[in-house]
C-alpha positions as CSV (number, residue, x, y, z in Angstrom):
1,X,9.7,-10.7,29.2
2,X,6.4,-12.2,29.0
3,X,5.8,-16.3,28.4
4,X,5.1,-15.4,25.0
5,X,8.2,-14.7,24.3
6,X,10.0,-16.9,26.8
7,X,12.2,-19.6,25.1
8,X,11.1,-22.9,26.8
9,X,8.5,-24.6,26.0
10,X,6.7,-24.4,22.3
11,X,3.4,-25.5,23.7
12,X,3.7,-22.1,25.6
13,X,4.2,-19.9,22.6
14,X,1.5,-22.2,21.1
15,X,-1.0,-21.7,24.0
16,X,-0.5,-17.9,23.9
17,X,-1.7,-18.0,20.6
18,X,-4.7,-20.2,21.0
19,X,-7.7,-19.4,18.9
20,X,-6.2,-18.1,16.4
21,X,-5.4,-20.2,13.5
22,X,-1.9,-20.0,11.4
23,X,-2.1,-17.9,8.6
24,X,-1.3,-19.4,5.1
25,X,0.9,-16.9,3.7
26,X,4.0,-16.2,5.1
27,X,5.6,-12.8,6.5
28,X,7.6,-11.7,3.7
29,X,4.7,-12.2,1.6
30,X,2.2,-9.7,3.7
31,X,4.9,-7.4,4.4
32,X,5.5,-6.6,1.0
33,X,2.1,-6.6,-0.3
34,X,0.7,-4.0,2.8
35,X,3.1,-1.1,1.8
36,X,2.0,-2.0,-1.7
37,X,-2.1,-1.7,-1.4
38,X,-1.1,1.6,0.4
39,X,0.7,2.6,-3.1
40,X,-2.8,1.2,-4.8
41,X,-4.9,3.3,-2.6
42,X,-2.5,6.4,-3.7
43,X,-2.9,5.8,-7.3
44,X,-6.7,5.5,-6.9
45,X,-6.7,9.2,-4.9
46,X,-4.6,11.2,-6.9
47,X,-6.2,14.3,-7.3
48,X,-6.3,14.7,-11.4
49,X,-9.8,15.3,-11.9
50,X,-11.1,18.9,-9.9
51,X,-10.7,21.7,-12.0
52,X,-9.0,24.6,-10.2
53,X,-6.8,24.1,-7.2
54,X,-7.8,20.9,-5.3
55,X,-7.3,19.8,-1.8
56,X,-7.2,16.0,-0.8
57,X,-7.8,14.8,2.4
58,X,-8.2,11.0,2.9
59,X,-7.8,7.9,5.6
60,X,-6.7,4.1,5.2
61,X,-7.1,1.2,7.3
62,X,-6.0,-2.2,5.9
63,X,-5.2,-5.3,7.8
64,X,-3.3,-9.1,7.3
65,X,-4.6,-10.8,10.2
66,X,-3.1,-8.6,13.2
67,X,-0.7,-6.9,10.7
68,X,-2.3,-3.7,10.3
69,X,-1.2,-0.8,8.5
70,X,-3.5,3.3,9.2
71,X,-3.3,6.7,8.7
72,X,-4.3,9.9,6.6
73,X,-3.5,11.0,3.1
74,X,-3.4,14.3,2.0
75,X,-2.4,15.9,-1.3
76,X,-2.8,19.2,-3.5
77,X,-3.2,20.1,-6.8
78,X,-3.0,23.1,-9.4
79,X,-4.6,23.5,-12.9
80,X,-3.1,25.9,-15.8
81,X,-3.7,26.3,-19.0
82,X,-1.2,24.8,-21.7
83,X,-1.7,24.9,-25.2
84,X,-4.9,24.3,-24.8
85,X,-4.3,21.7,-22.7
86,X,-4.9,21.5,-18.5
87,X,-1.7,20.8,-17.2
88,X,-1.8,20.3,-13.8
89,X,1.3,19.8,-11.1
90,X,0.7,17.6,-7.9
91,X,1.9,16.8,-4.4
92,X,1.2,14.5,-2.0
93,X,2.1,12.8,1.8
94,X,0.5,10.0,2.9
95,X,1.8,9.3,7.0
96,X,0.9,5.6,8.0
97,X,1.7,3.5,11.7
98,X,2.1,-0.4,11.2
99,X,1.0,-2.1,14.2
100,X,0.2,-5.8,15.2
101,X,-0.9,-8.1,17.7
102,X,0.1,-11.6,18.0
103,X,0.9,-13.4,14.6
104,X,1.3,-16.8,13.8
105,X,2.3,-17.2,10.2
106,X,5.3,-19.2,8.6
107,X,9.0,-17.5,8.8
108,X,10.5,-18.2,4.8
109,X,12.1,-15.0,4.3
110,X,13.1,-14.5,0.5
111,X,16.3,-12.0,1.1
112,X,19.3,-13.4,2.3
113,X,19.6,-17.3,3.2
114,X,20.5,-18.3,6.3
115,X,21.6,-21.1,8.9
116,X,17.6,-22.0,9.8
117,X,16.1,-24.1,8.6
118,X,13.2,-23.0,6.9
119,X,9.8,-22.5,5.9
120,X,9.2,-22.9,9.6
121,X,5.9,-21.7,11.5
122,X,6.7,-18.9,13.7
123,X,5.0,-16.1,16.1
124,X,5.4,-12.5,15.6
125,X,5.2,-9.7,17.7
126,X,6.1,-6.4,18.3
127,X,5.5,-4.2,15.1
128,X,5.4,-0.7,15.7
129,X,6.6,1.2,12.5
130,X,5.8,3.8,10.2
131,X,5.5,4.2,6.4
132,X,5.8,7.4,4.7
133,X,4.9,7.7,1.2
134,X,5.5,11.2,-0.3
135,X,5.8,12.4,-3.5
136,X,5.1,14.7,-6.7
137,X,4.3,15.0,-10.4
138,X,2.3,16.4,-12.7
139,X,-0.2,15.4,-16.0
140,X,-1.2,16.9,-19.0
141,X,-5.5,16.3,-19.8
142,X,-7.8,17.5,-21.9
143,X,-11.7,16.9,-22.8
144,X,-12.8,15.2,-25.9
145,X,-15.8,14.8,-27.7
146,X,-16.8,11.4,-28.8
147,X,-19.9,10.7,-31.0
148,X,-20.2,7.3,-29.5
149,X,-19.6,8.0,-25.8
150,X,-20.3,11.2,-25.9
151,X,-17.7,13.8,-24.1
152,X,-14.6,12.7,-22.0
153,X,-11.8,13.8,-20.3
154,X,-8.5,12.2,-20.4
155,X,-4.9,12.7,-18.5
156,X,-1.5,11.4,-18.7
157,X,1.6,12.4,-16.5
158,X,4.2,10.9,-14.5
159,X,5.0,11.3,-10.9
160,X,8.0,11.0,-8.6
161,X,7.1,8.9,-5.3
162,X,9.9,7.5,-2.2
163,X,8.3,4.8,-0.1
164,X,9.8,4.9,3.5
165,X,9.4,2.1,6.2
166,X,10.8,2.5,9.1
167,X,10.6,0.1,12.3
168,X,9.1,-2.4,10.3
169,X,10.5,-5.1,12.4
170,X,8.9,-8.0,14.4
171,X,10.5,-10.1,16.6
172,X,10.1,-14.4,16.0
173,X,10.1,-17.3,17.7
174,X,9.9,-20.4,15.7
175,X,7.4,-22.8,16.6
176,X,8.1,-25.9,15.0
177,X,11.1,-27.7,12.7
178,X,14.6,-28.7,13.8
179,X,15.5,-25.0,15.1
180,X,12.0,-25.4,17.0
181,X,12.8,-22.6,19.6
182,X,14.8,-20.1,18.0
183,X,14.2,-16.3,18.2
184,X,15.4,-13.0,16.6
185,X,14.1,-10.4,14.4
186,X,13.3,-10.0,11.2
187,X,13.0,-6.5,9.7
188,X,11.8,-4.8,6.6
189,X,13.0,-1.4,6.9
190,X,13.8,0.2,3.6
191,X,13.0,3.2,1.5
192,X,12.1,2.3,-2.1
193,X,11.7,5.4,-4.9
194,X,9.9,5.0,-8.1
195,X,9.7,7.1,-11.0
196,X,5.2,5.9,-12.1
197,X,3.6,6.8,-15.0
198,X,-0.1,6.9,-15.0
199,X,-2.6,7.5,-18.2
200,X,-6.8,7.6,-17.0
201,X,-10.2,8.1,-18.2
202,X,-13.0,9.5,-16.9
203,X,-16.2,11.6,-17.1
204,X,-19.0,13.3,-15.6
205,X,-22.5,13.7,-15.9
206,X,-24.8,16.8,-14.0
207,X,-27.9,16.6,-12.1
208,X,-28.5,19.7,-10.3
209,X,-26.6,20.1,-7.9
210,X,-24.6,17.0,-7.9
211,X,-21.9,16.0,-10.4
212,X,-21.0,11.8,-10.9
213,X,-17.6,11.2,-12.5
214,X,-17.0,7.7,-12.8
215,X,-13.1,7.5,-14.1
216,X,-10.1,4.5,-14.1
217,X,-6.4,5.2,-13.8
218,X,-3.6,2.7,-14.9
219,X,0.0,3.6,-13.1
220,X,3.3,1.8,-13.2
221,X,5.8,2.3,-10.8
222,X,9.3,1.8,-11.7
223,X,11.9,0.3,-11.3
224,X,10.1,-2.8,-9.6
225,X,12.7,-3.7,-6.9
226,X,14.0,-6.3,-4.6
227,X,12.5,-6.6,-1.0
228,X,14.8,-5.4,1.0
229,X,15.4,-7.1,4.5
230,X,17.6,-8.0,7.8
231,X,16.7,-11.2,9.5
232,X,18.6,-11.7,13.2
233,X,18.9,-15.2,15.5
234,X,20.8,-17.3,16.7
235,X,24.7,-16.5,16.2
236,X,23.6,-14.5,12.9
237,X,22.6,-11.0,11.8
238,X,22.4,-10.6,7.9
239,X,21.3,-8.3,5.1
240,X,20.0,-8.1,1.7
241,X,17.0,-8.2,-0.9
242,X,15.4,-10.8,-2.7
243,X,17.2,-9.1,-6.8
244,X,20.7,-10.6,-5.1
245,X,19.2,-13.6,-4.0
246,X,17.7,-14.9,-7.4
247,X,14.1,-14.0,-5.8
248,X,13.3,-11.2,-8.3
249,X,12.2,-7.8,-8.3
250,X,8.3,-7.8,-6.7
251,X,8.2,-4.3,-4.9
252,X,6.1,-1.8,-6.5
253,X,2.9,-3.4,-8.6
254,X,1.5,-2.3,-11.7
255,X,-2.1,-0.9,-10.3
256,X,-5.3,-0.4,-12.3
257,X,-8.1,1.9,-10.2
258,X,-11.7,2.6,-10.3
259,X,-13.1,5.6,-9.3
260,X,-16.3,7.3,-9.0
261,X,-16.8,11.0,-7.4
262,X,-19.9,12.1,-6.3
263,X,-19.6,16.1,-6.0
264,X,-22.0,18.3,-4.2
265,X,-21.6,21.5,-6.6
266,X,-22.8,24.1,-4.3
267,X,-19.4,23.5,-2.0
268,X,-17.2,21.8,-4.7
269,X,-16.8,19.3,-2.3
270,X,-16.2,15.9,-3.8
271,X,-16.4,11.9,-2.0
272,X,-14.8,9.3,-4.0
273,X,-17.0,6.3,-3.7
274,X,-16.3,4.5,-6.2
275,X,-12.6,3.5,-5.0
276,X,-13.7,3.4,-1.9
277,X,-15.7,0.4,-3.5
278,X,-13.3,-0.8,-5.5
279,X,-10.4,-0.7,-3.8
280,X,-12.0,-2.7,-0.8
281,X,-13.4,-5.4,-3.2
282,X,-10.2,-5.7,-5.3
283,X,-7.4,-5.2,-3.7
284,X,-7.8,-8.3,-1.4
285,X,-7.8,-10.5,-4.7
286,X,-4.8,-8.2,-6.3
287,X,-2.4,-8.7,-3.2
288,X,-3.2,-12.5,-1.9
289,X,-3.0,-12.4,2.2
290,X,-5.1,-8.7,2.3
291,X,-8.3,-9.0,4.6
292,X,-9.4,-5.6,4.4
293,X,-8.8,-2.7,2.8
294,X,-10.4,0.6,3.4
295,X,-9.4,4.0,1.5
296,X,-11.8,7.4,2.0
297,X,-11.0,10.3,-0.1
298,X,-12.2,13.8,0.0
299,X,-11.5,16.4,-2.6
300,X,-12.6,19.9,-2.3
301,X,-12.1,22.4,-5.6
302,X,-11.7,26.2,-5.9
């Protein structure tokens, strides 16, 4: 075991951490919201848009302090006629690794109360989990002719989606207060599913060969749910989620995105710029404790 995780003094947990300064928000707060701008960043790629079948290929890389949650996206899509409408059905898998370095933040987990005393600052260490979020659906659209805006398309659907996190443990050491000393775990392993439904905009305008199609998606999943968690130390190992602990229900955020595809017609090959954009410039103000957020998202149509 290394010093920074020895048990004697503080000032050596403290000294192993020098130069980095506490972070304001504590862990339960960043480990919920990560997961949740991944789901964002899913919204905002959601390939609704191509005509044909469309292939998605994408990468994200967002961070809270050392908490840091990468990986690719990928989904697939098919367009039929319906009535005159375009109906189109959906999948997607989107593999992520959570990783960190070492974290000083405060310990005041929400879930389950228990002997410590608490909010305490604490160090963390040792994250090396996975999220999976994998799911499907499908949306009816159509285009619409507007003599004020001029043409449009619209789509509406609904999509099934299970959130899994696995590993998503780090281990603690508290740093100050009267249990000044204390380690364990605390873990947020869970698998959350959510039935979202999701209405957008968007439209397109030609020049040459390139194709802009600026567009905005609203989708809410549901049911919102409690954050599920285990918390380990001294004498204690103990379960539960912040619904049966008068906390509420905060996992799984209503998301509004902002899109804008820039398609090279020749190859039907589309970059979504826009959220690339906007997800990087929103999301930190969305979920409070985000440093960066960075979602790239090919499409390519046939």
């Amino acid at each position: 075991m290394g010093l920074c995780r020895s048990r004697v003094p503080i000032v050596v947990a403290a000294l192993c951490l020098a130069g980095g300064a506490t972070a304001a928000e504590d862990i339960a707060f960043v480990a919920e919201h990560l997961p949740e701008v991944a789901m964002d960043n899913r919204y905002a790629a959601l390939p609704l848009w191509g005509d044909g079948t469309t292939f998605e290929a994408g990468f994200a890389d967002l961070s809270s302090g050392t908490l840091a949650l990468r990986g690719p996206m990928a989904g697939i899509a098919g367009t039929y006629g319906f009535h005159g409408l375009r109906l189109k059905a959906f999948a997607f898998f989107d593999s992520f690794r959570l990783s960190s370095g070492q974290e000083r933040r405060p310990l005041n987990e929400p879930f389950v109360p228990t002997p410590l005393a608490l909010p305490a600052a604490a160090a963390f260490s040792g994250l090396d989990g996975s999220m999976r979020d994998a799911g499907l659906g499908f949306s009816l659209g159509d285009r619409v002719e507007s003599s004020w805006i001029g043409a449009f398309d619209w789509s509406a659907g609904v999509l099934y989606q299970q959130v899994r996190l696995r590993d998503y443990r780090l281990d603690y050491q508290l740093l100050d207060g009267p249990d000044a000393g204390a380690t364990g775990a605390i873990d947020f392993s869970a698998t959350y599913a959510h039935v979202t439904p999701f209405v957008g905009v968007g439209k397109h305008f030609e020049f040459g060969d390139w194709r802009l199609g600026p567009h905005a998606q609203l989708a809410m999943p549901l049911p919102r749910h409690g954050l599920e968690g285990r918390i380990t130390g001294p004498g204690f190992d103990l379960t539960g989620n912040t619904a049966d602990n008068g906390a509420g229900k905060h996992f799984g955020d209503p998301s509004v995105t902002l899109g804008l595809d820039v398609t090279y017609l020749p190859w039907n090959l589309s970059l979504d710029v826009g959220s690339l954009v906007s997800q990087a410039g929103l999301e930190p103000f969305v979920h409070e404790g985000i440093d960066r957020n960075w979602a790239l998202h090919l499409y390519w149509s046939r």
